[in-house]
N, C-alpha and C positions, 0 to 999 in steps of 0.2 A: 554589436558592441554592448549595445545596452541590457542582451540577455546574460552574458559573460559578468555584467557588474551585478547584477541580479541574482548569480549565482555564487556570487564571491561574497555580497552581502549575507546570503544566506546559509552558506556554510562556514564562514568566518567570523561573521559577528553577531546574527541569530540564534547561529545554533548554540554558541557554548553561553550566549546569555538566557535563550529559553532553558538550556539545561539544567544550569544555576539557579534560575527560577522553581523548577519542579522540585532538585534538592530541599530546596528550603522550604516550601511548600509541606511535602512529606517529612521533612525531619519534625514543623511544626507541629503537623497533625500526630505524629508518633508522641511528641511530647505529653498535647490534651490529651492525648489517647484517643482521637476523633479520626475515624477513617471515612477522605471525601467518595460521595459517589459517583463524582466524576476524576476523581483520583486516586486511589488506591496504592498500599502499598506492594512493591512487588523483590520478587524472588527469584526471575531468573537472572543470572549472572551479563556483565555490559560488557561492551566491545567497542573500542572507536570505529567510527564509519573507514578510518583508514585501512583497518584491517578489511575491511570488508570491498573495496574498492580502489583500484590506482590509479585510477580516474583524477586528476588534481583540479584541473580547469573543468570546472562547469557551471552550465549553461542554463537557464531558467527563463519559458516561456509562460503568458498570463500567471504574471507575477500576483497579482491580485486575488486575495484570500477570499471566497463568499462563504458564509455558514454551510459547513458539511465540506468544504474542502481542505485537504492536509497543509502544516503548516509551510513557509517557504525554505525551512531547514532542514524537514522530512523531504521534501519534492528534492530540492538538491540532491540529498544522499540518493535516492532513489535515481535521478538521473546518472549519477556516478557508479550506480550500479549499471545499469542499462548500457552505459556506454562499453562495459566489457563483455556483452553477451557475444556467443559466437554467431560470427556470421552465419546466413542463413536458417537462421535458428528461430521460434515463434518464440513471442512472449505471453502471458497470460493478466487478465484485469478481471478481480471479481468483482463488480462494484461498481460503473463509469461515472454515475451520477451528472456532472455538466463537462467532465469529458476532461478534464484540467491535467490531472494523470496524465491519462490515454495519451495528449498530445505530448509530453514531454517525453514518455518512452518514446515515443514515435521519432522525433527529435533525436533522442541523445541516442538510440541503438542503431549498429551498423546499417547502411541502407535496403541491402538486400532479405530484412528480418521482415517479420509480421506481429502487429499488434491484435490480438485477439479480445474483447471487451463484452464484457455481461452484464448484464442488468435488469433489473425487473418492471416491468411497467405497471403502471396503477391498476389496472382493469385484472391483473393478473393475481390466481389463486397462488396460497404458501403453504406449504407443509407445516413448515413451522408459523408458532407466534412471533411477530417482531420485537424484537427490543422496544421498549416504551422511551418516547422523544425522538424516533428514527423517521417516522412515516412521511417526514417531510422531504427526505432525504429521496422517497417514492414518487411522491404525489410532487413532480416538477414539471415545469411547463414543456421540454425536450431533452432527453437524456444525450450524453455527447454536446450541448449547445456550442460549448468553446469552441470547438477544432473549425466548427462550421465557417466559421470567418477566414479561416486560413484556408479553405477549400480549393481558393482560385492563387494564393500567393505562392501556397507553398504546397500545390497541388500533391508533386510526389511522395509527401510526407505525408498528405492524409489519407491518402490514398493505402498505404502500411497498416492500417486503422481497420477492422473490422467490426464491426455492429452484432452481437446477439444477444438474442433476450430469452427470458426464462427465471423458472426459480431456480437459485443453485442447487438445491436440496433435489431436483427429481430431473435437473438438464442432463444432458449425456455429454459427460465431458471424453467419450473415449478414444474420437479422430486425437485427441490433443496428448495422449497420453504419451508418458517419454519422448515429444517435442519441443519442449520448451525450456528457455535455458533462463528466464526468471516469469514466476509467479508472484502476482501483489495480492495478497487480499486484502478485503476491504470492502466487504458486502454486509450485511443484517449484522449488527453486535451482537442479536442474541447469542445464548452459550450452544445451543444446539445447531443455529448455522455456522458458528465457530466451528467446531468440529469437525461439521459435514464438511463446509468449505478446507480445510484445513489437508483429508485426508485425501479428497480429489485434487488440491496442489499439489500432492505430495504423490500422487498418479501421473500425473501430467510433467513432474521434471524430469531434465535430463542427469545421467550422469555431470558432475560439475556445475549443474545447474544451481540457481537461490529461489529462495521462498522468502519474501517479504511480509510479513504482516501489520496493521495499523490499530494503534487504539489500544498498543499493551498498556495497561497500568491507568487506562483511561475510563472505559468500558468496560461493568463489572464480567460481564459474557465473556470480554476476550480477553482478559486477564487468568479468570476461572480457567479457563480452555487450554490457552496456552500453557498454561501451569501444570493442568492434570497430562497433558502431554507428551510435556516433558520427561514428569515424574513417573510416567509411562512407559515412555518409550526410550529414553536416556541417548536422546537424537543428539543434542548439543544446541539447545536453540539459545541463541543471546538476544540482551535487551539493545538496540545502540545509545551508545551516550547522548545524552540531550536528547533523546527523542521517545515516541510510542512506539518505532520500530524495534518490530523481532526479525532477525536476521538467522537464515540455516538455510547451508550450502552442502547439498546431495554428494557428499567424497565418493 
């Protein structure tokens, strides 16, 4: 029960207030003419999460925000995505970091699905440089921590969870390729793991499938990225309302 109010608080009355928040935010800074660096303004076109989901009811586990995890209005939409993947179908995580994600796709997508989850460990070489203020995001005491409590409760749903590690920039994402019927990213904000990460999602889905991204309009790397991307490749990526998600769905 208490996941259900969890999730109603956060797509009914977080979301359209962080929204409203970020509006006014960016309208202010367009005013001084001050662009934040943790806010930026942005250029791709918005979408309500309605469109992107029919999902109405959902459901939101470890409610609880720690620095570095998305907020509980993003987790929602994300769940409501999740919860229309096809069955049988893998989903992809570039990023796990304490794992908060990972359990929720795990959760809200059909039973018979797989959750696949990346991440880099400390000791671990990068191709690239990381975005500067991230490395804490690295340097954690257990990557996945969350799910671990639910190991014995809600065994068969952690068990949908898979564990790998690696750089995204030089791992081989090619078992995963046209498998997957959502990808989140959500790994290094630099602009050059944007990228990388961005065209190996875009390997990895299926027909019908989505692509999630976090941190648009946040993160000057994935704002930059996403934008030259677009303007690229004239995919159709949207911003969603109230949020840092980028939303694009493989037709």
């Amino acid at each position: 029960m208490k996941e259900i109010l969890y999730g109603f608080y956060g797509i009914r009355i977080y979301l359209p207030l962080s929204g409203l928040s970020r509006k006014w935010r960016r309208f202010s800074r367009r005013l001084r003419n001050k662009d934040g660096k943790l806010l930026q303004q942005v250029q791709l076109p918005s979408v309500s999460w309605r469109r992107c989901a029919t999902q109405r009811i959902v459901k939101i586990w470890e409610h609880n925000k720690a620095n570095g995890n998305i907020r509980i209005s993003e987790l929602g939409v994300i769940s409501a995505i999740a919860a229309n993947c096809k069955e049988g179908t893998n989903l992809f995580e570039i990023g796990t970091f304490d794992g908060r994600t990972s359990l929720n796709l795990a959760f809200s997508s059909p039973p018979d699905c797989k959750v696949y989850t990346l991440d880099l460990l400390p000791e671990m070489d990068t191709r690239f440089s990381l975005a500067s203020g991230e490395r804490h995001m690295v340097e954690k005491e257990k990557p996945g921590k969350r799910f671990e409590k639910h190991r014995i409760s809600d065994s068969s749903t952690v068990a949908k969870i898979h564990q790998l590690f690696g750089d995204s920039a030089t791992f081989d994402f090619s078992p995963y390729e046209k498998s997957c019927s959502l990808v989140f990213v959500d790994g290094s904000h630099a602009y050059e793991y944007v990228m990388s990460d961005s065209y190996a999602a875009m390997k990895m889905i299926k027909k019908g499938g989505v692509i999630i991204w976090h941190d648009y309009g946040i993160w000057e790397g994935v704002t930059r990225a996403l934008e030259e991307i677009e303007a690229k490749g004239k995919y159709g990526l949207k911003n969603i309302k109230g949020t840092s998600l980028v939303y694009w769905k493989n037709e």
